[in-house]
C-alpha positions as CSV (number, residue, x, y, z in Angstrom):
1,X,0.0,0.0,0.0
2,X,0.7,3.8,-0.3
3,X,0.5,6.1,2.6
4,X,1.2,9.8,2.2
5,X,1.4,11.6,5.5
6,X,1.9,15.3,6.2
7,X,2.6,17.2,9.5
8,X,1.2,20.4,11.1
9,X,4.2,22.1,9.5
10,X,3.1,21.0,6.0
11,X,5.9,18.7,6.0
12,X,5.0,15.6,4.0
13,X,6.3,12.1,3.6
14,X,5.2,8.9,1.3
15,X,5.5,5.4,2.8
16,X,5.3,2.4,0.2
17,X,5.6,-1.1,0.8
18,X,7.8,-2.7,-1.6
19,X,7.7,-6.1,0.1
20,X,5.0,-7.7,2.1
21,X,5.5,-6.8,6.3
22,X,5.2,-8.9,8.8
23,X,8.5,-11.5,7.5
24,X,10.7,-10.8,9.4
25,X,8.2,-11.3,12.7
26,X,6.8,-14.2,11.2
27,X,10.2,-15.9,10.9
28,X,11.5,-15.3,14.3
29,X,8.3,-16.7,15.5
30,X,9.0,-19.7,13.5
31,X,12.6,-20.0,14.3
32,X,11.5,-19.4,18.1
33,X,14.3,-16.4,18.3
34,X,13.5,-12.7,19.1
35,X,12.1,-10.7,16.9
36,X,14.0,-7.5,16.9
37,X,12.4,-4.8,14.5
38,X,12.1,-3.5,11.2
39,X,13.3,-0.4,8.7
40,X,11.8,1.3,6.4
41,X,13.3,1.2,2.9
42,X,14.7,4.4,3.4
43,X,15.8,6.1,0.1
44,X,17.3,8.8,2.0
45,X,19.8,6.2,3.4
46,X,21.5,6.3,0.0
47,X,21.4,9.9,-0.3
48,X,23.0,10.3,3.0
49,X,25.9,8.0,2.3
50,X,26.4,9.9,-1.7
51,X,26.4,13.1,0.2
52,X,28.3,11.8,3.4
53,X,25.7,12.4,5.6
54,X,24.1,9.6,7.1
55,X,20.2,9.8,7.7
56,X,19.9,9.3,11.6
57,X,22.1,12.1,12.2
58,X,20.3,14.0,9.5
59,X,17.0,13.3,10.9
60,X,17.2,12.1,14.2
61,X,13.4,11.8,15.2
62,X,12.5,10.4,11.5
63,X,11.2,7.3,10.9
64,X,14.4,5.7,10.2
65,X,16.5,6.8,13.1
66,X,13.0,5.7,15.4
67,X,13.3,2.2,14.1
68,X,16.6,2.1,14.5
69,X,16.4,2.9,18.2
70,X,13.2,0.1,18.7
71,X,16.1,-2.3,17.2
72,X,18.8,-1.4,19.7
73,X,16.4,-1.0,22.4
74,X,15.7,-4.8,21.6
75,X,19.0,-5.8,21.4
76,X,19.8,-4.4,24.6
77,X,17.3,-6.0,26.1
78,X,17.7,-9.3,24.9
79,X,21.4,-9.2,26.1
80,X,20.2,-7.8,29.6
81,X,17.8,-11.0,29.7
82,X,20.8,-13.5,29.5
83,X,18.7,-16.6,29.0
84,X,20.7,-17.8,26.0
85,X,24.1,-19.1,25.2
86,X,27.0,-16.5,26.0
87,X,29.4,-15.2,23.0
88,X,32.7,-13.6,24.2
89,X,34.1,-11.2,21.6
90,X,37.7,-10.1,22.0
């Protein structure tokens, strides 16, 4: 679907799903392994690395940079949780 959205500032943005959602949820579910997030297919993301600028520092409260905090949130939990095996990096 297409969903175009625009702020009190008259700032607008277009989401389009390219691929179906819900995969990546559905997998881990399957796989019995957490399911961590998602991102947007973020155009933008190229952009930022052409221009040397990436998008979460660009935008910081965009979609991308949100969903990327969700993900790290999740990661950090699942690490604070423990329950699996332990991996030593040195």
């Amino acid at each position: 679907p297409l969903q175009a959205l625009a702020d009190a500032a008259g700032d607008w943005s277009v989401t389009l799903d390219v691929f179906k959602s819900g995969g990546g949820a559905s997998a881990a579910a399957e796989l019995d392994v957490p399911f961590l997030g998602s991102l947007p297919f973020d155009p933008g993301i190229v952009r930022g690395g052409d221009d040397g600028v990436h998008r979460i520092i660009a935008e910081p409260d965009g979609e991308t940079a949100n969903s990327f905090d969700v993900i790290v949130d999740n990661v950090l939990a699942t690490l604070e949780e423990g329950s699996g095996p332990q991996v030593r990096i040195t």
